[in-house]
N, C-alpha and C positions, 0 to 999 in steps of 0.2 A: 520360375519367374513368369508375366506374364507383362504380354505385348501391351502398352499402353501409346504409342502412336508410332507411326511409317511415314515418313517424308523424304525430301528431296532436296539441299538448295547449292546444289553443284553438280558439273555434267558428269552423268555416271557412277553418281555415289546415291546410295541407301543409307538413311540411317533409319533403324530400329529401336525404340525406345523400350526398356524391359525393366519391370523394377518385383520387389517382391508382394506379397497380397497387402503385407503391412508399411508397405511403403517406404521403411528401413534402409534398403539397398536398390542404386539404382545402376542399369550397363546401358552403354549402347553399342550395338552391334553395326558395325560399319561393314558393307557390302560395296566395296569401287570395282565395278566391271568394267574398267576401260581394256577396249581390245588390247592394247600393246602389254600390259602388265594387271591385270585385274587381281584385286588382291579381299580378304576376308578377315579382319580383326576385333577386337575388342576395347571401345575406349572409356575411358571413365568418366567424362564429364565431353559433354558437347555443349553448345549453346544452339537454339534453335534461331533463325533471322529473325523478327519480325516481316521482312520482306523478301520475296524472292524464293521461298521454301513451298513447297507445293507435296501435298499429301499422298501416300501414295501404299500401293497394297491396304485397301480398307478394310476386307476383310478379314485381314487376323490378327486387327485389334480386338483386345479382350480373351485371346485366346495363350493357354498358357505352353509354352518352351519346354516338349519333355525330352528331348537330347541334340546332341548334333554329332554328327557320323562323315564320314567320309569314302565314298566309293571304294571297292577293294581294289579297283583296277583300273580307274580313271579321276581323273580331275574335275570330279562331279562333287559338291559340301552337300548334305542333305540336315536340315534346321526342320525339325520335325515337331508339329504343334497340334494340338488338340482339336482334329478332327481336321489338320491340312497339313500342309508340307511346303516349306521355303526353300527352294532350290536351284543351287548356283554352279553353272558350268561355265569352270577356268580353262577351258579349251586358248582361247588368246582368237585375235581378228576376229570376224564378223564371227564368227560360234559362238563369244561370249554370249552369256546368259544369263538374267534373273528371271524367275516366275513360281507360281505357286498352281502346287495343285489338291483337290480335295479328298476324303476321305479315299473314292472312289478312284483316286489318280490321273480325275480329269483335270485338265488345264482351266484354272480359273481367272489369271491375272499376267502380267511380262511386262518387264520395260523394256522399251525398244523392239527386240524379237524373242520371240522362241519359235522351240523344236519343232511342234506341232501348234495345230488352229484351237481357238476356246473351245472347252467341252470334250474335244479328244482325247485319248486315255494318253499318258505319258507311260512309256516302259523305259528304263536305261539298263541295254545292253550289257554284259561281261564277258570280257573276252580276258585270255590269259595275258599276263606279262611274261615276255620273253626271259629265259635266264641263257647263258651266255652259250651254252649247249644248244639253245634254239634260233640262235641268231647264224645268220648264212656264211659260212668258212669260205667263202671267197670275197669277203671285205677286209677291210684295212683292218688291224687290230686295235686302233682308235676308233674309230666307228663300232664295230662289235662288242668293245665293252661300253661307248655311249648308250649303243640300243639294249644290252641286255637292264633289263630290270629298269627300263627308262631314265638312266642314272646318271645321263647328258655330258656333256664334254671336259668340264672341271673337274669333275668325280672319275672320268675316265684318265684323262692327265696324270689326277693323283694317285691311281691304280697304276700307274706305268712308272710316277715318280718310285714310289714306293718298290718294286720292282725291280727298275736298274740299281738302287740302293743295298736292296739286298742281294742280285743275283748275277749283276751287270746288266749291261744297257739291248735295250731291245730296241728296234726300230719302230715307231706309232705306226708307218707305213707299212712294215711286212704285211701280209696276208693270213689271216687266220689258220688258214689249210698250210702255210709253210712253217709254223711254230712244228715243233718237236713235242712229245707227248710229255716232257718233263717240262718245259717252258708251258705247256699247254696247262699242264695240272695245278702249278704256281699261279699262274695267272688267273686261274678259276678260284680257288683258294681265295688270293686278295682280292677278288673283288666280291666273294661270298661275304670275307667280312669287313670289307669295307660299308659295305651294304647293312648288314647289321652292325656296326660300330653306330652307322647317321642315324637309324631305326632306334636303336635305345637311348641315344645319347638325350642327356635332360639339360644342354647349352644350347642356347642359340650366340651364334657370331654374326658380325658384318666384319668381311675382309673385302681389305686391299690388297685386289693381287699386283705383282711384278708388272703386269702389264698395263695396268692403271684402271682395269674394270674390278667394279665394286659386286660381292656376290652374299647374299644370306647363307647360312651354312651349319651346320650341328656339330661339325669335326674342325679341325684346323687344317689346313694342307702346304704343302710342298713349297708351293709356287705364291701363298699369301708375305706381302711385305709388309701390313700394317693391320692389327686389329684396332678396329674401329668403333666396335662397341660388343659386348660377351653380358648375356644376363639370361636367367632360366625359364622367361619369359616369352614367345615367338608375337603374343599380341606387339609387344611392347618391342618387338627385331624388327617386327614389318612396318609398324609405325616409323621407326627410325631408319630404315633404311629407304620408303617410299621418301623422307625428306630428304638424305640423303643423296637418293637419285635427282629426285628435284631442283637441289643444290647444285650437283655434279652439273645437271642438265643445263641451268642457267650458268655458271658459270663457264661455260663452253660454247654456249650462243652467245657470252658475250665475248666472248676471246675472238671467236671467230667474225665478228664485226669492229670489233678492235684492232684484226689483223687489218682486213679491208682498209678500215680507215686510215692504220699507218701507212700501210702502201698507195691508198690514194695521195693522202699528203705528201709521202715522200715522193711519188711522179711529179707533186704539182712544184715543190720547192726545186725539184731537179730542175724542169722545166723555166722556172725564174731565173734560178740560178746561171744555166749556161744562157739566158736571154741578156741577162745582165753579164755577164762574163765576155759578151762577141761585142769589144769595142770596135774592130774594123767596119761589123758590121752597122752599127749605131750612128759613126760617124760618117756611114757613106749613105744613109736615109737622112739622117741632117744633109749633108751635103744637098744633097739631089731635090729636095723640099727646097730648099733654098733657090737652087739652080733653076725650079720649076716655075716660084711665083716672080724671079727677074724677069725671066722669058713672058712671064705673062704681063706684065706691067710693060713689055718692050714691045707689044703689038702695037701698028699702027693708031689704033683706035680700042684702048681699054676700057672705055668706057661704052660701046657697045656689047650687045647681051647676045648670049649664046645660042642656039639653035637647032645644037648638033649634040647629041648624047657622048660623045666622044671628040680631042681635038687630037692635031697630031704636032709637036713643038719639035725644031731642029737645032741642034745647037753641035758645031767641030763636029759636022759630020755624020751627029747621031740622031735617032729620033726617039721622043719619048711621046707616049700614047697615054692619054691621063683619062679618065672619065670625069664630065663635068655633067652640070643641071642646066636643063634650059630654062631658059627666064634670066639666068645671071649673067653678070656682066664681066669680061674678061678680069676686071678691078678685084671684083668681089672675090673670084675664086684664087686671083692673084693670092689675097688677104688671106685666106682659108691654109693654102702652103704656107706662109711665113707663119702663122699660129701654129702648123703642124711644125716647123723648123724647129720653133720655141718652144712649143714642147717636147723634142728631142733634146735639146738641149737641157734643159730642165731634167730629163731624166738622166743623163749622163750625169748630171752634176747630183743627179739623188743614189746614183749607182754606189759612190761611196759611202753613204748612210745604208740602205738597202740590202747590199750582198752581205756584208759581215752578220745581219740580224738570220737572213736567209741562212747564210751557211751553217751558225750557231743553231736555228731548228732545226734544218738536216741532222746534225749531229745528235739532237733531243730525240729527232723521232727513230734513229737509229739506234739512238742506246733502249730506249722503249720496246723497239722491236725484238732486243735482245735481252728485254726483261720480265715484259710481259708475258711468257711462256710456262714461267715458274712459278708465276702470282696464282694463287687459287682465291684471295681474300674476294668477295664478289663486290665487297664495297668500295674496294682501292680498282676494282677492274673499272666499274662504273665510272668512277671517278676520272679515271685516268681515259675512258672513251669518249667522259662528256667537254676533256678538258680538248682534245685532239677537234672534236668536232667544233665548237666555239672559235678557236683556231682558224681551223678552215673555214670559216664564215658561213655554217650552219646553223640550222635548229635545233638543239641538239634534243631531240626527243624520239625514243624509241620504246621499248613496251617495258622495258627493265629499268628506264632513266628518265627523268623528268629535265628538261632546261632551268642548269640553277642561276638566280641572278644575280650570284658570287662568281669570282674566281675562287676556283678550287684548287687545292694543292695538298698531294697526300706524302706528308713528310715521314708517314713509318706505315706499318699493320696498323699502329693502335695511334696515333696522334694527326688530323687531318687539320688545315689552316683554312678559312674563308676570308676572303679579301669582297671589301665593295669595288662597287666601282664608280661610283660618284656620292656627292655628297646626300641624293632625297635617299639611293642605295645603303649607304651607310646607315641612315636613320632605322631602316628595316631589319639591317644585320645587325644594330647596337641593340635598337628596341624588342624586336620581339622573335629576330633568330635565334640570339645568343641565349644560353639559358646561364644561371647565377654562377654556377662553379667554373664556364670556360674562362678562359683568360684572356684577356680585352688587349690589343696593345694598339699604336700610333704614332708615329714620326713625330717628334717633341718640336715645337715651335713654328711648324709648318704647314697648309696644306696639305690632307692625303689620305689615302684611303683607310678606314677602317679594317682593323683583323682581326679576327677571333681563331682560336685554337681550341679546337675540341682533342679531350682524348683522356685519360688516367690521372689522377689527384697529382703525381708524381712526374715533373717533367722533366728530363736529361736534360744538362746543359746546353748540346749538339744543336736539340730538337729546339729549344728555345732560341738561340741563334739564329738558327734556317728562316725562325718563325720569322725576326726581327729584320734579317735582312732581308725577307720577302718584304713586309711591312715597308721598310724606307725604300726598297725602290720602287713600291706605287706611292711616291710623295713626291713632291718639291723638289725634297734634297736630291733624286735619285742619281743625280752626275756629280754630289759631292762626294770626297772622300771615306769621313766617316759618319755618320749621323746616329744622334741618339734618340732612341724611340724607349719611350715609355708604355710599364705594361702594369696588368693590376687584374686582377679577380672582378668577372661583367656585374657582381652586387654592390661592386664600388665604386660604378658606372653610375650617372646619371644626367640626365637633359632638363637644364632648366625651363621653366615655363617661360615661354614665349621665344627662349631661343631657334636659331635660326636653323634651317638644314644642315645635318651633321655635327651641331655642336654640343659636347658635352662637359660634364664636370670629372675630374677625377680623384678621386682618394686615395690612399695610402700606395702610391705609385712606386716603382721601382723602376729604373733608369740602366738600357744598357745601349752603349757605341758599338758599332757595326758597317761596316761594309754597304752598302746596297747592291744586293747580287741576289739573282735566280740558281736558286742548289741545279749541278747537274744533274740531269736525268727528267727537269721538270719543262714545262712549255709556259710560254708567255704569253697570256688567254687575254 
C-alpha cells in the first residue's frame, strides 16, 4: 500500500492515510502517542476535518508500506517504507515517541520529541529479556515473575492463581530464595507456558476484573468478572478498549463531582435544617430586635442623628451594644429593628412550610448518595449531577454537562422526562426539543408545565405514571388530590398560528388520574 497523506487533528494522534496503487482499498493507520497509554491500530474509515487537521511527516507521502515489525525486545513498532522508516516508541511518559528516519537511519522528522537531533543516526539498542532464572532471588515472588519476561502484574497474579489451584496456596510475598526447588520448578513451568499460551493465542479480550480495572488480554484469567468484548482482531480490541477506558474515565470524573456535590448539598440542607429547627433560638432574636427598636424610639430625642459608630442601650440591668450609621437618626434605626423583628417573624411562620421541603431533600440527596455508586449509565450520571446543581442554585455547567433549561428527571436506564419550566420554555420543549415519537403529556384543564418523555417505543405502565405525576405537580392542580393529565405522541402535538406562549392543540389524546408527587429518590429542580 502506499502513504497517500499524514496529518493531525487531535492532540497526539497520527493519522496515516494508505490505500493500494489502484485505489481499491483504503487503511488508516492511527498512531496516539499520549504519554499515559499510547497506542498503534488500524482503522477503516476516518474522516479528515475540514478544519483544525494539520499535515504532518511530509515526507513519506508517496512512498510505499513494505512491513511492520516490532522490536525483539522493546516497545519500539517499526513501519518500514520505501527508502525510510516510521517509528514509534511505546515507552509511556515523556519517552513516548514518533519520528521517522531515512534510508541511512538518520533522523528526519518527530512530533513533539525524539531520541536524538535531525540528521543524527538513530540505533535501537537490544538488550535481553529477563526469564525468571534471571530475575534477583531475593524479591517477592510477585515481582519476579512480573519482571521475568516483562509479563507485568496481572499475568503474574494469574501465574499464582493457577498455582495455588493446582499445588495449594503460596504466599505472593514469600521471597524467591525461600521457595523449595519443587515449588521452584512448578512455578517456572507456569509461567513458561503461560507466556507462550498469550504469544500464540489468536483472541483478543477486554476483561473486567474483580477489582473493577479493565485490562486487553490474549488469555482469560482467574481474577476476570466480566468479558467485555473477545474477537480475533487486536486493531479492533484496542479501538474498544481505548473507548472503553474513555468511558470508564468520564464516568468516574463524573461520580466523583457528583459525590462533591451531594455532600455539598447535604452540609448545606443540614445547615437550614438545624437553623430552622432552633426555635428558642429564633424567638429570642425576635425578641431582642424588638426590645432594641422600643429602647430606641424611648430615647430622649429620636429624632436626632447619630454620631457614634456604636451606641450602648440599658434596659433591667443589661446592656446591649448595637452598631449603628452616622448620619441617622435614632428614629430611623429604631425602624431598621422593627423590620428586622418582622422578618423574624415572618420566618418562623415560613419555618412550617420550609423544614418539611428541606427535610424531604435531605432524605433525596441521601438516597442518591446511596445510589449513585452503582450507576455506571454516564447519561443518568449527568443528569442526576445537573439535577443536584440546579438545586443548589448553580450554573450547572461543567465539561461533560451543558445547563439544560428543562427539569430533568431520569425515571429508569432507558426512559428520561423533561419538564419546562415556564410557558415561552415550554414553547422550546414542545417545538423543537421534543422529536415526533417522544410522548407529550400536560395537566388536563390547567395551567402547567410541559413534559416530554424520551426513551423506547414501549413504555411500562410504572414509567408512565411517574411520568404523569411529575407532569401534574408542575401545574395548577399540584395540591389537588388527583388530577388528570393528558398524554399523546409529540406528532400529534401542535401550535396553532398566532397562538399564545405554550399553547397547543392536541390529538388522539389519552387521559390518565394521578397523584401529584415527586418519585422517591428524585429532587425538585
Amino acid at each position: 500500500m502506499i502513504i497517500t497523506e499524514c496529518y493531525t487533528q487531535e492532540k497526539h494522534c497520527v493519522i496515516v492515510h494508505c490505500e493500494t496503487p489502484d485505489g481499491s482499498l483504503h487503511q488508516h493507520i492511527e498512531w496516539t502517542m499520549t504519554p499515559s497509554e499510547p497506542i498503534l491500530a488500524l482503522k477503516e474509515a476516518v474522516q479528515r476535518a475540514n478544519k483544525n487537521s494539520v499535515d504532518m511527516f511530509p515526507d513519506i507521502n508517496g512512498r510505499k508500506i513494505l512491513s511492520c515489525s516490532k522490536h525483539p525486545t522493546d516497545r519500539i513498532i517499526f513501519l518500514q517504507l520505501t527508502g525510510a522508516c516510521m517509528i514509534g516508541q511505546f515507552f509511556g511518559g515523556s519517552n513516548t515517541a514518533l519520528f521517522t528516519i531515512d534510508a541511512e537511519d538518520r533522523l528526519t522528522d518527530y512530533m513533539k520529541r525524539a531520541p536524538v537531533k535531525i540528521g543524527e543516526p538513530y540505533i535501537s539498542s537490544i538488550s535481553a529479556i529477563p526469564s525468571l532464572n534471571d530475575v534477583p532471588k531475593d524479591v517477592a515472588v510477585s515481582v519476579a515473575l512480573s519482571k521475568a519476561y516483562n509479563c507485568g502484574s496481572i499475568y503474574a497474579n494469574e501465574i499464582l492463581d493457577r498455582y495455588n489451584e493446582a499445588f495449594g496456596a503460596i504466599d505472593a510475598g514469600t521471597k524467591l530464595s525461600s521457595l523449595t526447588d519443587t515449588q521452584y520448578e512448578r512455578l517456572y513451568l507456569l509461567h513458561e507456558g503461560l507466556m507462550d499460551e498469550s504469544l500464540q493465542s489468536d483472541m483478543a479480550y477486554i476483561l473486567r476484573l474483580k477489582t473493577g480495572e479493565i485490562i486487553p488480554s490474549t488469555i482469560h484469567v482467574h481474577k476476570e468478572q466480566e468479558v467485555m468484548w473477545s474477537g480475533h482482531s487486536w486493531s479492533q480490541a484496542i479501538r474498544r478498549y481505548r473507548g472503553v477506558i474513555h468511558k470508564e474515565s468520564a464516568v468516574q470524573s463524573l461520580k466523583k463531582k457528583l459525590e462533591q456535590e451531594l455532600k455539598q448539598r447535604r452540609e448545606t440542607l443540614e445547615k437550614h435544617i438545624h437553623h430552622l429547627s432552633d426555635e428558642a433560638t429564633s424567638l429570642k432574636r425576635n425578641e431582642e430586635s424588638q426590645l432594641i427598636a422600643n429602647l430606641l424610639l424611648s430615647m430622649p430625642h429620636p429624632a436626632l442623628r447619630v454620631h457614634d459608630e456604636q451606641i450602648v442601650l440599658s434596659h433591667d440591668g443589661k446592656n446591649y451594644t448595637i452598631p449603628v450609621q452616622k448620619g441617622k437618626t435614632y428614629a430611623e434605626h429604631a425602624e431598621h429593628y422593627f423590620r428586622k423583628a418582622k422578618r423574624s417573624k415572618e420566618r418562623d411562620a415560613d419555618r412550617s412550610t420550609k423544614l418539611p421541603i428541606y427535610l424531604q431533600q435531605l432524605q433525596d440527596v441521601i438516597q442518591l448518595q446511596n445510589k449513585f455508586p452503582e450507576i455506571q449509565d454516564r447519561r443518568i450520571l449527568e443528569q442526576m449531577l445537573l439535577q443536584v446543581k440546579v438545586q443548589s442554585g448553580e450554573k450547572a455547567s461543567t465539561n461533560n454537562t451543558q445547563q439544560s433549561p428543562y427539569r430533568i428527571f431520569a425515571l429508569s436506564d432507558s426512559f428520561t422526562l423533561y419538564v419546562g419550566r415556564n410557558a415561552k420554555n415550554n414553547d422550546q420543549l414542545t417545538g423543537k426539543f421534543a422529536k415526533p415519537n417522544d410522548l407529550w403529556l400536560h395537566a388536563r384543564g390547567v395551567s402547567g408545565s410541559h413534559a416530554v418523555l424520551r426513551g423506547p417505543k414501549d413504555i411500562p405502565k410504572h414509567i408512565l405514571e411517574q411520568a404523569a405525576a411529575i407532569t401534574a405537580y408542575f401545574s395548577q392542580s399540584r395540591k389537588a388530590g388527583f388530577v388528570p393529565v393528558a398524554y399523546a405522541l409529540k406528532k400529534y402535538i401542535r401550535k396553532p398560528k398566532g397562538a399564545g406562549p405554550g399553547a397547543v392543540l392536541m390529538e388522539r389524546e389519552e387521559v390518565i388520574l394521578i397523584e401529584p408527587t415527586l418519585p422517591k429518590g428524585t429532587i425538585d429542580v
